[in-house]
TILUMTI-921147 format. One record per residue: x, y, z of N, C-alpha, C, O in turn; residue number from 0; residue in one letter. Coordinates in Angstrom, 3 decimals, m for minus. Example, Ala and Ser with C-alpha at 12.3 -4.5 7.8 and 13.67 -1.06 7.14 Angstrom:
<nodes>
NODE      n_xx      n_yy      n_zz     ca_xx     ca_yy     ca_zz      c_xx      c_yy      c_zz      o_xx      o_yy      o_zz  num  residuo
NODE    13.190    m5.690     7.800    12.300    m4.500     7.800    13.200    m3.300     7.800    14.236    m3.319     8.465    0        A
NODE    12.850    m2.250     7.080    13.670    m1.060     7.140    12.900     0.030     7.870    13.409     1.138     8.039    1        S
</nodes>
This chain:
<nodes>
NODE      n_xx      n_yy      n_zz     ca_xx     ca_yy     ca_zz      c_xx      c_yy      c_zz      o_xx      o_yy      o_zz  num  residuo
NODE   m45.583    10.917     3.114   m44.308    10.941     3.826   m43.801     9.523     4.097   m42.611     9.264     4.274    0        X
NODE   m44.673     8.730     4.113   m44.306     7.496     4.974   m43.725     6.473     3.803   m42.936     5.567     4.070    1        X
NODE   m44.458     6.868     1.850   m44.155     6.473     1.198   m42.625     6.430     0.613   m41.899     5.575     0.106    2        X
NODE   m42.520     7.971     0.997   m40.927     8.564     0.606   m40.259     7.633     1.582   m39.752     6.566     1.236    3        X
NODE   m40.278     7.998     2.578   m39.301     7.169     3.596   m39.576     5.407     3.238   m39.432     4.677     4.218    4        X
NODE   m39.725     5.135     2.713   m40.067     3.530     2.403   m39.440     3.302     0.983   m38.741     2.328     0.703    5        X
NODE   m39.727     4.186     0.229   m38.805     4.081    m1.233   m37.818     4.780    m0.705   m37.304     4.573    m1.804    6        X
NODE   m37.012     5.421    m0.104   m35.851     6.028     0.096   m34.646     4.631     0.940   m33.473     4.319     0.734    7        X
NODE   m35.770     4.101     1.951   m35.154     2.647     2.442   m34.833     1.457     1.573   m34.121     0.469     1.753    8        X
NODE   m35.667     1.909     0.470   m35.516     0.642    m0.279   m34.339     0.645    m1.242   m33.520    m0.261    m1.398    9        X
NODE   m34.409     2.067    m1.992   m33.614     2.262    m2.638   m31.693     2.482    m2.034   m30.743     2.647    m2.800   10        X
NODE   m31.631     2.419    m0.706   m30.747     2.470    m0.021   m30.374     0.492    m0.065   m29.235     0.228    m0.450   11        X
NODE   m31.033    m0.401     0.203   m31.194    m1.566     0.505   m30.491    m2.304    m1.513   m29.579    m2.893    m2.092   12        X
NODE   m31.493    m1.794    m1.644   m31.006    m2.031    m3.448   m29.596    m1.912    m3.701   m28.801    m2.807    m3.987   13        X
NODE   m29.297    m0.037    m3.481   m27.796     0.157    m3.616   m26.879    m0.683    m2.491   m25.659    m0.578    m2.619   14        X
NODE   m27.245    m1.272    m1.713   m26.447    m2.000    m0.779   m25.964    m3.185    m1.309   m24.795    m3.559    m1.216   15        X
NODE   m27.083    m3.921    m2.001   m26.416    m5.486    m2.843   m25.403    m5.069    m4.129   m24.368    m5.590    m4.546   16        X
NODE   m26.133    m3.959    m4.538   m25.293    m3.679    m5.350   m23.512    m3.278    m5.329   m22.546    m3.703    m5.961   17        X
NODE   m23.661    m2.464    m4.481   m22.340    m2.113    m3.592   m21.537    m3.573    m3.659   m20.576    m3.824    m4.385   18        X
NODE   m22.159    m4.435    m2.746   m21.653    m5.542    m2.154   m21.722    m6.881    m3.320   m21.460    m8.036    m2.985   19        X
NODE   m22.050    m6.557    m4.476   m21.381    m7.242    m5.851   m20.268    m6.678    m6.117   m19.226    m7.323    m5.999   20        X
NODE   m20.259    m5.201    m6.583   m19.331    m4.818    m6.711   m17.935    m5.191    m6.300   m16.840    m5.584    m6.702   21        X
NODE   m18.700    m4.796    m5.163   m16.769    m5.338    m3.679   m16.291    m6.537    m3.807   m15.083    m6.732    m3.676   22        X
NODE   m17.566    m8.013    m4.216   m17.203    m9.176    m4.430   m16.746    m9.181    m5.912   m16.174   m10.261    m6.058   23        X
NODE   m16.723    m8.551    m6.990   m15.908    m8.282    m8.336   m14.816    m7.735    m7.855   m13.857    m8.359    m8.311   24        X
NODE   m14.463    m6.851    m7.137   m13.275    m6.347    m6.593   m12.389    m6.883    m6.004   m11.270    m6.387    m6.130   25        X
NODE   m12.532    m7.920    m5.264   m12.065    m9.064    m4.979   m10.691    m9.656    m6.300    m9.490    m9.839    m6.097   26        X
NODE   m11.582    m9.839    m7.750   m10.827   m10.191    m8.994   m10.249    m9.386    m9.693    m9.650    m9.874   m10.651   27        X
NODE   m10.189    m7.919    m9.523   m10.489    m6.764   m10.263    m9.077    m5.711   m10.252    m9.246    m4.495   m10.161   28        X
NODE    m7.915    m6.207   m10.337    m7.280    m5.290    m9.469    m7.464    m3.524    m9.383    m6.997    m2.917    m8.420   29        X
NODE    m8.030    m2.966   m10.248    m8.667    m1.476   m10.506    m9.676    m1.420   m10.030   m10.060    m0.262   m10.191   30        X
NODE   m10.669    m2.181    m9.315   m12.013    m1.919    m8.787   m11.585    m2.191    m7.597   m11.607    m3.399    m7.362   31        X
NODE   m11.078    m1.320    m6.472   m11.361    m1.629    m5.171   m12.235    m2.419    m4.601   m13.307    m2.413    m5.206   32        X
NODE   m12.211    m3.021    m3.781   m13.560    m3.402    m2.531   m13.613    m2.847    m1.891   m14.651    m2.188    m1.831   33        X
NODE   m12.505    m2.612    m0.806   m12.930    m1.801     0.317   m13.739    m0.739     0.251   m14.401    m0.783     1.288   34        X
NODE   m14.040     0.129    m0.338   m14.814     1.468    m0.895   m16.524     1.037    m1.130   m17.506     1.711    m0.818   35        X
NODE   m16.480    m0.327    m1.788   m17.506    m0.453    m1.620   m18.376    m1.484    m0.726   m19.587    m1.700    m0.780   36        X
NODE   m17.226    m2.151     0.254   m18.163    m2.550     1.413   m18.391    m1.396     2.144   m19.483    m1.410     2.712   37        X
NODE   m17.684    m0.342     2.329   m18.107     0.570     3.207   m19.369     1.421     2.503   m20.252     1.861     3.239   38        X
NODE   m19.392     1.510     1.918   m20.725     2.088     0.781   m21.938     1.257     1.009   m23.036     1.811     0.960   39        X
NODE   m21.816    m0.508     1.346   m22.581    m1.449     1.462   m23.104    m1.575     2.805   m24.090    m2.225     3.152   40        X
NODE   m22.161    m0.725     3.675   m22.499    m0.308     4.964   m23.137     0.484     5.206   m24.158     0.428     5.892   41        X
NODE   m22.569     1.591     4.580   m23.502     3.005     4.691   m25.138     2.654     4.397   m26.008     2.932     5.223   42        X
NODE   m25.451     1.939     2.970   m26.772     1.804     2.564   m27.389     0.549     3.418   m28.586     0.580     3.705   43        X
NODE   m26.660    m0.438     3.781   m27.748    m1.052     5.381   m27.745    m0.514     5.917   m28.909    m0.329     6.272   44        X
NODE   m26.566     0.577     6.829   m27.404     1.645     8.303   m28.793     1.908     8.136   m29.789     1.699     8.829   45        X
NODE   m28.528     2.559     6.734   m29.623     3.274     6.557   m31.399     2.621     5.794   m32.365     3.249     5.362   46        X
NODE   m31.153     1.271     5.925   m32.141     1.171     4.638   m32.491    m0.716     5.756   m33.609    m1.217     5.634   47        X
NODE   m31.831    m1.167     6.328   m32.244    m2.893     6.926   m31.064    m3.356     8.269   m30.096    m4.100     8.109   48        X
NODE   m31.379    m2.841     9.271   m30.346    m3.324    10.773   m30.043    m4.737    10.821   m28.893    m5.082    11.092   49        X
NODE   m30.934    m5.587    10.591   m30.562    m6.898    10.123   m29.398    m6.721     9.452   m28.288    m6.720     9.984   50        X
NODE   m29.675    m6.534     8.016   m28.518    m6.833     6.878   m27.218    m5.675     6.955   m26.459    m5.536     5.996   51        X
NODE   m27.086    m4.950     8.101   m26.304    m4.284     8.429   m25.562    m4.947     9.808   m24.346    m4.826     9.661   52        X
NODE   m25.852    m5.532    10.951   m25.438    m6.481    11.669   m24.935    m7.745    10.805   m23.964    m8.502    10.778   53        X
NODE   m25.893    m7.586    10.259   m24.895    m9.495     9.729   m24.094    m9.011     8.524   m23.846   m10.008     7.846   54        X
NODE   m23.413    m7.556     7.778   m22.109    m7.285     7.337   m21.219    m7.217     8.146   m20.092    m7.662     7.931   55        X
NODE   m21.673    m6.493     9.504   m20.578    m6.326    10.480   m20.180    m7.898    11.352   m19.184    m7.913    12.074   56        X
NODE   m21.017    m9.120    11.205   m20.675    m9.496    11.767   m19.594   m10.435    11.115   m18.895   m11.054    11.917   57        X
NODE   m19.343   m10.641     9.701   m18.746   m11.044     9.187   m17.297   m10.997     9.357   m16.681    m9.932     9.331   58        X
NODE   m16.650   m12.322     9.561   m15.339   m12.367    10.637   m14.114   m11.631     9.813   m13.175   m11.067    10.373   59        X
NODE   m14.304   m11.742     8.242   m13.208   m10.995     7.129   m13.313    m9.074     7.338   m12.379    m8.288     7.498   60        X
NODE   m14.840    m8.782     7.254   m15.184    m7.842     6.747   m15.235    m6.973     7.587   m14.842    m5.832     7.343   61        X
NODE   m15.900    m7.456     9.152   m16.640    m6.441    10.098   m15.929    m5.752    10.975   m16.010    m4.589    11.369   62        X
NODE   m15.182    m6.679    11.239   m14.017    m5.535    12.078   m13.386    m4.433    11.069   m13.149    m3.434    11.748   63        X
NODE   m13.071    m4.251     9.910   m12.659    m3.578     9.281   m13.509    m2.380     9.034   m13.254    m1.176     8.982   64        X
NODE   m14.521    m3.032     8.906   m15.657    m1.739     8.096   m16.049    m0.950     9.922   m16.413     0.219    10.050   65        X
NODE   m15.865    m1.877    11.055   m15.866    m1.047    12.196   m14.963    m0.389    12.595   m15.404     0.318    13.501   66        X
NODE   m13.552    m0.146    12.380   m12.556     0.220    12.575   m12.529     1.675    11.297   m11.751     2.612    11.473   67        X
NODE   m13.303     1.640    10.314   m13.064     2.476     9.426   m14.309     3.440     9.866   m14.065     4.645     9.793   68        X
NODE   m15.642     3.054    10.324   m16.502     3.489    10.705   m16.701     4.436    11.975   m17.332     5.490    12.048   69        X
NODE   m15.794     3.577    13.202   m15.542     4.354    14.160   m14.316     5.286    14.583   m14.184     6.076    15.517   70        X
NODE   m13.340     4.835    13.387   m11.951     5.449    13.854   m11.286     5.972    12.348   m10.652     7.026    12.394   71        X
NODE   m11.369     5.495    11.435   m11.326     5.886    10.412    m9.466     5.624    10.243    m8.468     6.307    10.018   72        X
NODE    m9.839     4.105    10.533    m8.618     3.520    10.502    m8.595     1.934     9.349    m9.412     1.062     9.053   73        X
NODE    m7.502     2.179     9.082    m7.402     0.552     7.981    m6.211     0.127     8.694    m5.305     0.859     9.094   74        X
NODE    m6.305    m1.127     8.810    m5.353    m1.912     9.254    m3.973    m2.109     8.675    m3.799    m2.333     7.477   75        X
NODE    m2.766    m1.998     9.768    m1.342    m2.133     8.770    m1.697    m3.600     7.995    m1.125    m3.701     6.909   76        X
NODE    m2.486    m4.668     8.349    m2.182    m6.088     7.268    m3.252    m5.835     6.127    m2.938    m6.143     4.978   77        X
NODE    m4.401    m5.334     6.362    m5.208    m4.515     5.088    m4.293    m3.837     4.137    m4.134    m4.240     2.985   78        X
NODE    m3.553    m2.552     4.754    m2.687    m2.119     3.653    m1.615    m2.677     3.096    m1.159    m2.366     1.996   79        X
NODE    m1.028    m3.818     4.106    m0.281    m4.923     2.789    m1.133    m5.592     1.935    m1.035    m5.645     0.709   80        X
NODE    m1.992    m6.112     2.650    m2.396    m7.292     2.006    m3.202    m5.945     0.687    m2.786    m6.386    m0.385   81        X
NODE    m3.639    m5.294     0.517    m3.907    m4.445    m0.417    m2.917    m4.081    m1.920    m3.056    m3.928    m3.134   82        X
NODE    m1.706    m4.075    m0.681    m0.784    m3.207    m1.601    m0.640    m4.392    m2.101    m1.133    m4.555    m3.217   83        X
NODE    m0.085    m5.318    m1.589     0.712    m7.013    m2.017    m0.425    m7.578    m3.312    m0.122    m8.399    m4.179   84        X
NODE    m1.368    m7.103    m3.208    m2.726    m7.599    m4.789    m2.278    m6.629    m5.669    m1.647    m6.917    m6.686   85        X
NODE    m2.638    m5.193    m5.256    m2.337    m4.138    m6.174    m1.294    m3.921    m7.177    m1.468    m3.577    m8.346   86        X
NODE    m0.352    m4.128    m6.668     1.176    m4.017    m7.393     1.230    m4.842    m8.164     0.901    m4.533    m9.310   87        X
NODE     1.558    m5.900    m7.959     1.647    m6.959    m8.952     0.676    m7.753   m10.178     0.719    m8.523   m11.137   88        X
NODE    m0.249    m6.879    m9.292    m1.900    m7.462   m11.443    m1.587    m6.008   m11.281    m2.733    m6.279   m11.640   89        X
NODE    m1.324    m5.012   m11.156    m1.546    m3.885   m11.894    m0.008    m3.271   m12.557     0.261    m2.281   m13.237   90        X
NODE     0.686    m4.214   m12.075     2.401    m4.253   m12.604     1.924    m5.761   m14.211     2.560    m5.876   m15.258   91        X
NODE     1.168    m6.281   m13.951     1.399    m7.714   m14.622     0.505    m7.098   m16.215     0.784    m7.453   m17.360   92        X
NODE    m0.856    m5.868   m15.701    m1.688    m5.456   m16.910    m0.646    m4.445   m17.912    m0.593    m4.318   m19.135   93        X
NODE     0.293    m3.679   m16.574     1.064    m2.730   m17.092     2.196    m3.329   m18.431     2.514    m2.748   m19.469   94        X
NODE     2.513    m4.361   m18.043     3.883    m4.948   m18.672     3.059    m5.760   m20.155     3.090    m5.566   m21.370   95        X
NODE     2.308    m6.801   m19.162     1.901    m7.963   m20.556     0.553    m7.918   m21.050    m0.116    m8.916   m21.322   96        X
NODE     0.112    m6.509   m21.177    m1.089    m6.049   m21.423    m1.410    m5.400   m22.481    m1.183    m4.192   m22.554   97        X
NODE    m2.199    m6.329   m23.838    m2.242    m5.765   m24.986    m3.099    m3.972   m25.085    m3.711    m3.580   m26.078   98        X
NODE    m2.969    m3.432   m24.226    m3.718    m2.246   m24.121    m3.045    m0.548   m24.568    m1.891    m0.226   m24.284   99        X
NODE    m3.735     0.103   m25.081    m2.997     1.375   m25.455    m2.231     2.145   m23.883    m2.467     2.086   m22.676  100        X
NODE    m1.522     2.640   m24.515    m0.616     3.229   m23.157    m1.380     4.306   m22.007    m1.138     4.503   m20.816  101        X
NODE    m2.391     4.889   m22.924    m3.296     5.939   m21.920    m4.227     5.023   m21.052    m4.823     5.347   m20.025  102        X
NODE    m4.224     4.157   m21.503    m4.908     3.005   m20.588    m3.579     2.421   m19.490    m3.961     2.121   m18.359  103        X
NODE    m2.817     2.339   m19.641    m1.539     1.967   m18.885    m1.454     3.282   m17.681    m1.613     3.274   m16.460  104        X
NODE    m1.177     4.207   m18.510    m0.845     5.560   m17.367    m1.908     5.536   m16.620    m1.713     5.427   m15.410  105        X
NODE    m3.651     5.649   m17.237    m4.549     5.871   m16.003    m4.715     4.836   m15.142    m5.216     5.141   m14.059  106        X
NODE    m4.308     3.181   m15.398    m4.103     2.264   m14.638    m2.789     2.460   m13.284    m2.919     1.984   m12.156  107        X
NODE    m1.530     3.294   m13.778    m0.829     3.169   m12.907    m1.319     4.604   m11.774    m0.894     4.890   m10.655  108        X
NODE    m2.282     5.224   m12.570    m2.102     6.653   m12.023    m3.110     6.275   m10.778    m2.757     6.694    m9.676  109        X
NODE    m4.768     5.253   m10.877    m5.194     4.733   m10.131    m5.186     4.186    m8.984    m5.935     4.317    m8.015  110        X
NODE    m3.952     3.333    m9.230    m3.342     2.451    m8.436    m2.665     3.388    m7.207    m2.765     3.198    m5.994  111        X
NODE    m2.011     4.359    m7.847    m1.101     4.967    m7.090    m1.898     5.616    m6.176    m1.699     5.628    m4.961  112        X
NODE    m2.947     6.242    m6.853    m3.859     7.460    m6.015    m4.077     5.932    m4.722    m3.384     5.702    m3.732  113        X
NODE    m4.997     5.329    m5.126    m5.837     4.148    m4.006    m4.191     4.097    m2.738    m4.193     4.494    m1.572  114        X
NODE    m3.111     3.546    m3.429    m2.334     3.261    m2.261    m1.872     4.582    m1.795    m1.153     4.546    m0.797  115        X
NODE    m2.128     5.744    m2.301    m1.438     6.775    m1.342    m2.679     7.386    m0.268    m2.445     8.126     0.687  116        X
NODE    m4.217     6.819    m0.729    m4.642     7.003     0.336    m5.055     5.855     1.460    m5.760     6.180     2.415  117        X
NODE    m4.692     4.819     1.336    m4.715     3.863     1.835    m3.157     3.748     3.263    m3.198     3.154     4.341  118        X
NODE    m2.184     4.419     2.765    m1.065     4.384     3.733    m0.811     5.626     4.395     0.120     5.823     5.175  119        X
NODE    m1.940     6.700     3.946    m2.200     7.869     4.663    m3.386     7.927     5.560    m3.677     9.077     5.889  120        X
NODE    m4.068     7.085     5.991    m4.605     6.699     6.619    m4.372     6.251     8.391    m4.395     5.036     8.586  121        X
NODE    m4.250     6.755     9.102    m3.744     5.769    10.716    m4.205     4.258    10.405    m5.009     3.836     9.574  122        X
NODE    m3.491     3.651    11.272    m3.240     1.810    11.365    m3.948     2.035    12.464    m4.938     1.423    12.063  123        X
NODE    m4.322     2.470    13.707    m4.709     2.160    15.032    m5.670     3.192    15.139    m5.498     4.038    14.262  124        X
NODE    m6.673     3.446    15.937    m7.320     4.271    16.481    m6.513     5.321    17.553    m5.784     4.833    18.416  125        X
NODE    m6.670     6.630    17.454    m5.806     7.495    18.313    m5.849     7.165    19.480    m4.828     7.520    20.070  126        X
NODE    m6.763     6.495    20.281    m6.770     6.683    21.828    m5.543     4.850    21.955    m4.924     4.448    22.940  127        X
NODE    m5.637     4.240    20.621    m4.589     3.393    21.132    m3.253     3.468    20.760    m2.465     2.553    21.002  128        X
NODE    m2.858     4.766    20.036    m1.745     5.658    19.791    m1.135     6.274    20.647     0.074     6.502    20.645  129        X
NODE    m1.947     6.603    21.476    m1.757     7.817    22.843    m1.286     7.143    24.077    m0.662     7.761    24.941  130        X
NODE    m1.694     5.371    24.208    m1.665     4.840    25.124    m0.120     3.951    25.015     0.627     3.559    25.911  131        X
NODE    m0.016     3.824    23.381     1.240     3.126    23.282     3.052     4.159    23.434     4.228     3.799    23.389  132        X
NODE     2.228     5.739    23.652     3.312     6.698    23.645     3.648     6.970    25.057     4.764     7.347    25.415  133        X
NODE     2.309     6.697    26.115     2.550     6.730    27.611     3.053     5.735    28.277     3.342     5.889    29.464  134        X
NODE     3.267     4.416    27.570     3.830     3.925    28.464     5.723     3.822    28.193     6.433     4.115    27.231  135        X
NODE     6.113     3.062    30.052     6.979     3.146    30.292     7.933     2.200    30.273     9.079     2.471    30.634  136        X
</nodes>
């Protein structure tokens, strides 16, 4: 038992760097999200090193975000610009001056579209600071 739970941590810890390459390719990538996979990079430190799960969250770019998505299941209105404001334009720039067949074009725009329609369907604030900005006077 103690073995399982030790390869199950590890293999959680593994998929965590991995995750968190990913997200840093995503960064350059305009079709490979990050956000998706720091939170993935989160999920596998909860579960697998508290260390290397504190020091993602504590990260001044990353941690408030991945806590805000974690506890409230919220992305920030400057996340979803600053998202959309990358997205559009390399995935407008592959669309236009991009030696690529067109079914590669459509599933590029079709991508794009899906990521930002769930990205602005999402709440900007946590509800209890929704509720507080409707009560006052």
């Amino acid at each position: 038992m103690k073995l399982i739970k030790q390869t199950r941590r590890t293999a959680y810890f593994v998929a965590g760097w991995i995750f968190l390459g990913l997200g840093f390719v995503g960064i350059f990538l305009p079709l490979l999200p990050t956000t998706p996979f720091l939170l993935l990079t989160a999920y596998c430190f909860a579960r697998s090193s508290i260390r290397w799960h504190k020091w993602l969250l504590a990260q001044p770019h990353m941690g408030p975000l991945i806590l805000d998505w974690q506890k409230h299941g919220v992305i920030r209105t400057r996340a979803k610009l600053m998202a959309t404001g990358l997205m559009v334009p390399l995935v407008s720039a592959s669309l236009f001056f991009g030696n690529v067949p067109i079914y590669a074009k459509i599933s590029a725009a079709v991508v794009c579209s899906c990521v930002l329609i769930f990205i602005w369907t999402r709440p900007s604030q946590a509800k209890s600071s929704r509720s507080q900005m409707g009560t006052r006077s």
